[in-house]
Short mmCIF file of the C-alpha atoms (twelve columns), coordinates in Angstrom:
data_MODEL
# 
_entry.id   MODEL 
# 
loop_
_atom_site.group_PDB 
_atom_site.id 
_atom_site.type_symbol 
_atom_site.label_atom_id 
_atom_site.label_alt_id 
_atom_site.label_comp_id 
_atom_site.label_asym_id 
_atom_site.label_seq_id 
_atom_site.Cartn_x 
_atom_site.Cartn_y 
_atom_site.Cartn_z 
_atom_site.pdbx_PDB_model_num 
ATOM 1   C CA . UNK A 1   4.540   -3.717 1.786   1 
ATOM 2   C CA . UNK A 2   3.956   -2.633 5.210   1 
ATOM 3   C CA . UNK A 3   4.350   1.314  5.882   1 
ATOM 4   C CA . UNK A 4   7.327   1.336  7.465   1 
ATOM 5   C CA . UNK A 5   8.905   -0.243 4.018   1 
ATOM 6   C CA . UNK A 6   7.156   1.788  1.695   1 
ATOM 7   C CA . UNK A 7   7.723   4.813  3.817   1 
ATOM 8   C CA . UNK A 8   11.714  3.638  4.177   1 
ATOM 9   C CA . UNK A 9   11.891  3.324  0.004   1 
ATOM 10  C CA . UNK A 10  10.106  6.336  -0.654  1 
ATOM 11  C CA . UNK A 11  12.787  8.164  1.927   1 
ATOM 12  C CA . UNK A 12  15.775  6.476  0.178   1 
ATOM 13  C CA . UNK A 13  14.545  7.044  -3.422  1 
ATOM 14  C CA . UNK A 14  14.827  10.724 -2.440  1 
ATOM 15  C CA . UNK A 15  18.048  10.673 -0.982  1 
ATOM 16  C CA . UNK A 16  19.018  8.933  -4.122  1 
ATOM 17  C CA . UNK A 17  18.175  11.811 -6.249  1 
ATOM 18  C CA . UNK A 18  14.393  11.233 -7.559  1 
ATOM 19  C CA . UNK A 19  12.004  13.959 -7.387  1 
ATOM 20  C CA . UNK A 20  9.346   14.041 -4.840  1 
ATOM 21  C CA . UNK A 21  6.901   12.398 -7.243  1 
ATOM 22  C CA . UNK A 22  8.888   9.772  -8.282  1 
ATOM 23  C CA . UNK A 23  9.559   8.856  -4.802  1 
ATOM 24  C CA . UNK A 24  6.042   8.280  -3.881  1 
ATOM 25  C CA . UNK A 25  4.961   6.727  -6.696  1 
ATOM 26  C CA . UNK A 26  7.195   4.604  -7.056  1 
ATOM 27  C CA . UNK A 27  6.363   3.338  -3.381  1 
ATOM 28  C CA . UNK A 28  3.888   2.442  -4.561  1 
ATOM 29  C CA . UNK A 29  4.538   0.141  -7.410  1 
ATOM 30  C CA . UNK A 30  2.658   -2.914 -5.748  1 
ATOM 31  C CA . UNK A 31  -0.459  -0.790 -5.738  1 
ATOM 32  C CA . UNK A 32  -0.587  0.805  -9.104  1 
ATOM 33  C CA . UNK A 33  1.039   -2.058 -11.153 1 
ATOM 34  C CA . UNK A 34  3.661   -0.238 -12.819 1 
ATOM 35  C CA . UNK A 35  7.149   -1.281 -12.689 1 
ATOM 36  C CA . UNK A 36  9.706   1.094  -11.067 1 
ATOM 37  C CA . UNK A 37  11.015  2.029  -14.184 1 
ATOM 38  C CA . UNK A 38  7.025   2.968  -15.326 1 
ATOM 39  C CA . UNK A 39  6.825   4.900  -12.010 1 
ATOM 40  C CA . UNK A 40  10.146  6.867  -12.235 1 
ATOM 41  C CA . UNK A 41  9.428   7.873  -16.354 1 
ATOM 42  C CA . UNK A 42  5.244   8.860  -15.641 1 
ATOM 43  C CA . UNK A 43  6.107   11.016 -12.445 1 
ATOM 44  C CA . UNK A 44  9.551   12.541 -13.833 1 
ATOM 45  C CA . UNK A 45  7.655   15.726 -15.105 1 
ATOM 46  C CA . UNK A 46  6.073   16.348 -11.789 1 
ATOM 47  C CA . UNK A 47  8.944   17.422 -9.269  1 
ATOM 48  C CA . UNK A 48  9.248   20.926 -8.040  1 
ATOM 49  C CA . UNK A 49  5.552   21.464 -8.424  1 
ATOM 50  C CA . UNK A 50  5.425   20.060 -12.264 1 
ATOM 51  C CA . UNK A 51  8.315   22.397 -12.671 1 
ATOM 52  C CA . UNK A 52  6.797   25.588 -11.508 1 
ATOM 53  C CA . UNK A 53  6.355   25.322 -8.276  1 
ATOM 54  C CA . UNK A 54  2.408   24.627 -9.204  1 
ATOM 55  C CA . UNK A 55  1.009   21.430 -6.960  1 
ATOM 56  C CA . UNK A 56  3.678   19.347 -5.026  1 
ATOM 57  C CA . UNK A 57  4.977   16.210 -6.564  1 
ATOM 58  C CA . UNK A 58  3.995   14.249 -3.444  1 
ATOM 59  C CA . UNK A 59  0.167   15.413 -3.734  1 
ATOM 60  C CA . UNK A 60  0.305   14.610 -7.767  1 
ATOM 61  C CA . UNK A 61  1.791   11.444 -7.162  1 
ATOM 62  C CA . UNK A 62  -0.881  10.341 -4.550  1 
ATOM 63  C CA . UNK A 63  -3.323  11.410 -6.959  1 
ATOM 64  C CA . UNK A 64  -2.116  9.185  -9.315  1 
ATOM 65  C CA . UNK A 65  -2.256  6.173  -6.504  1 
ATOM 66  C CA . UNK A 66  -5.441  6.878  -5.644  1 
ATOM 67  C CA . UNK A 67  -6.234  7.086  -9.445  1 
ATOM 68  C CA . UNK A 68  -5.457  3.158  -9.605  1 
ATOM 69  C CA . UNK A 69  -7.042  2.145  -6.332  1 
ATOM 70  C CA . UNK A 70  -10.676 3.486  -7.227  1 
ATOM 71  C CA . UNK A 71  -10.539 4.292  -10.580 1 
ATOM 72  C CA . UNK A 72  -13.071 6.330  -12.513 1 
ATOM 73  C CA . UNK A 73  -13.210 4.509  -16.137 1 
ATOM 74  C CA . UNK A 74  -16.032 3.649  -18.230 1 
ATOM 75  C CA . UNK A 75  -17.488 1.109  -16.948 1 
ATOM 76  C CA . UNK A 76  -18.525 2.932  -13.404 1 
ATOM 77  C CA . UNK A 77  -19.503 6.076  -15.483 1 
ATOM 78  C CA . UNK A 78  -20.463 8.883  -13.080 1 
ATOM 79  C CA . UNK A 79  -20.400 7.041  -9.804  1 
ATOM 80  C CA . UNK A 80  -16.669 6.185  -10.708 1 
ATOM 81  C CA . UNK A 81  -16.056 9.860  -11.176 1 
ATOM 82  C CA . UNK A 82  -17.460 10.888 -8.026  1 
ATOM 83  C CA . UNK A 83  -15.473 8.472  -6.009  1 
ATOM 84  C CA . UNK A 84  -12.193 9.115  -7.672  1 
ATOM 85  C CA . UNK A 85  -12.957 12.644 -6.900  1 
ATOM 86  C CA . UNK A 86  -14.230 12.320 -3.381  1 
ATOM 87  C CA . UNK A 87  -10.869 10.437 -2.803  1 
ATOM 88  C CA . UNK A 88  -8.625  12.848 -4.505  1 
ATOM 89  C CA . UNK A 89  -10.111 15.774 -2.343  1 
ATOM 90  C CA . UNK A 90  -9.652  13.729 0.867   1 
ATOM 91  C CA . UNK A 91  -6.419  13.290 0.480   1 
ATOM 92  C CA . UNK A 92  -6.029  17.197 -0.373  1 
ATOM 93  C CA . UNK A 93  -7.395  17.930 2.926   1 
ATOM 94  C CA . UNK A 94  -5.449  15.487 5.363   1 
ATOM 95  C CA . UNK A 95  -2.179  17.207 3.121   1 
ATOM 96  C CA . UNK A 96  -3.421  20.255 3.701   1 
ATOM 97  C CA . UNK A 97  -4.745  19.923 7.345   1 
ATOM 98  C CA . UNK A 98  -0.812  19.064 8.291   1 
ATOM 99  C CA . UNK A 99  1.119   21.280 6.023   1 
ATOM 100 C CA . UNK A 100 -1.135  23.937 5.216   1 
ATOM 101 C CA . UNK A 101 -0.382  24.023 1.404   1 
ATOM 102 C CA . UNK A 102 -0.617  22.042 -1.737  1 
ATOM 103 C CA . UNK A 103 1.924   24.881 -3.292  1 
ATOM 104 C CA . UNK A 104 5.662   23.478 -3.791  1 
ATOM 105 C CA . UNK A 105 6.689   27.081 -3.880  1 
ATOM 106 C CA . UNK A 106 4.338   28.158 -0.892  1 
ATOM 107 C CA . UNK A 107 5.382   24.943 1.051   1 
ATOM 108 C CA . UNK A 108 9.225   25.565 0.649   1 
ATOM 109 C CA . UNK A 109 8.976   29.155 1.281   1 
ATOM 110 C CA . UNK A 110 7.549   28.804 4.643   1 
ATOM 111 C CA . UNK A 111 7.639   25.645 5.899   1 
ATOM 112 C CA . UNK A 112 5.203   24.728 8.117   1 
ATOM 113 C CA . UNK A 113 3.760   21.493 10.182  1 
ATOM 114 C CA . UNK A 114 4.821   18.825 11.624  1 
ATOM 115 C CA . UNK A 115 6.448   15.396 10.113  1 
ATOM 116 C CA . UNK A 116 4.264   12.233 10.573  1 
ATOM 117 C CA . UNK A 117 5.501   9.399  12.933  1 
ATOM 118 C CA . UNK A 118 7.509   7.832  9.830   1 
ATOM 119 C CA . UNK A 119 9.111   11.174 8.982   1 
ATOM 120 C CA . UNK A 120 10.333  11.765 12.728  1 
ATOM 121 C CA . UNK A 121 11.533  7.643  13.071  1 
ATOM 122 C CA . UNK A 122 13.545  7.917  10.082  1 
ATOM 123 C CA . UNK A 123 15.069  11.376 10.710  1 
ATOM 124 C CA . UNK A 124 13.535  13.137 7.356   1 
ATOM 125 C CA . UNK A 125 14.858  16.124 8.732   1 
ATOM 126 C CA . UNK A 126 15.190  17.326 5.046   1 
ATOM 127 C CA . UNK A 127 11.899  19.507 4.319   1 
ATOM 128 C CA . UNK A 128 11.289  17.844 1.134   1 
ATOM 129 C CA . UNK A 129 12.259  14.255 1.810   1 
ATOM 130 C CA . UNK A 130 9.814   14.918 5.289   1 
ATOM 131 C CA . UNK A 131 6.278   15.615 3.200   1 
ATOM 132 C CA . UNK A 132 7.341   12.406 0.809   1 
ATOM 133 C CA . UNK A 133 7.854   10.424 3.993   1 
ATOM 134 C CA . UNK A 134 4.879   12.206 5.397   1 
ATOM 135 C CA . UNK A 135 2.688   11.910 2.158   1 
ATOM 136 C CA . UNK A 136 3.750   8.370  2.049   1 
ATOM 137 C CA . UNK A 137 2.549   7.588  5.188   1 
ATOM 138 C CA . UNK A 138 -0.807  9.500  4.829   1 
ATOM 139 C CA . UNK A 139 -1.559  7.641  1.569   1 
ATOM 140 C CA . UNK A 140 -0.775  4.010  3.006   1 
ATOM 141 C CA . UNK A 141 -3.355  4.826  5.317   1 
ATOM 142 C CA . UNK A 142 -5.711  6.600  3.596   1 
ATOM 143 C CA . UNK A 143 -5.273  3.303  1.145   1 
ATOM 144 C CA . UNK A 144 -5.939  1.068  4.454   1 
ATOM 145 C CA . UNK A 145 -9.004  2.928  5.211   1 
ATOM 146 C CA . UNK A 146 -11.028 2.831  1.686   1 
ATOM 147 C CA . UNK A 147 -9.640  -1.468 1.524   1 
ATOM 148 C CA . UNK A 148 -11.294 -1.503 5.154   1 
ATOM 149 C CA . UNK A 149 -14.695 0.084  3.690   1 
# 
């Protein structure tokens, strides 16, 4: 999927009513391997900062992403562990860098930064639907850059 489609879907599956989480992850289906349906049911619980305004659904979902692209499992023991957790904090940052907050509550009560170039071209004025375009596009790159390494 090239961004611009997997930044489009993730757009339109918010507009369509799924949570932030569910729109990302579901972007993301070729990646992770589970079927839209999978994506929609695993990342249902996580909109609206899991329900409390705790960690944004876009951030848990790309969490989740990145969980699937480098893995930590048995096999690559504590090497796997620090990866997946090297990842997961890079991520955090580049979110964070651009919006200022990982909150759901903090980032809706004072919204701050700026859209990314996907957010802007498909008019995500919506503060929400902008950090899942945004997120979207941040993760299909960050993705690019660890398949480049």
């Amino acid at each position: 999927m090239t961004k611009l489609e997997r930044c489009t879907f993730a757009h339109d599956c918010h507009a369509s009513g799924l949570n932030c989480a569910q729109s990302v992850l579901v972007a993301f289906r070729d990646v992770t391997g589970f079927t839209e349906e999978q994506s929609i049911a695993m990342a249902s619980g996580f909109g609206g900062g899991m329900r409390y305004g705790g960690v944004c659904g876009v951030v848990s979902a790309a969490i989740l992403v990145l969980g699937m692209v480098s893995p930590a499992n048995r096999e690559n023991g504590a090497e796997g562990k620090r990866r997946s957790g090297e990842i997961t904090k890079e991520f955090q940052s580049r979110f964070t860098q651009r919006f200022g907050n990982l909150d759901c509550h903090a980032l809706r009560a004072n919204p701050t930064g700026e859209g990314t170039e996907m957010a802007k071209a498909l008019n995500a004025t919506n503060h929400c639907r902008m950090l899942v375009v945004s997120g979207t596009e941040l993760l299909h790159d960050m993705i690019s850059e660890l398949k480049e390494k």
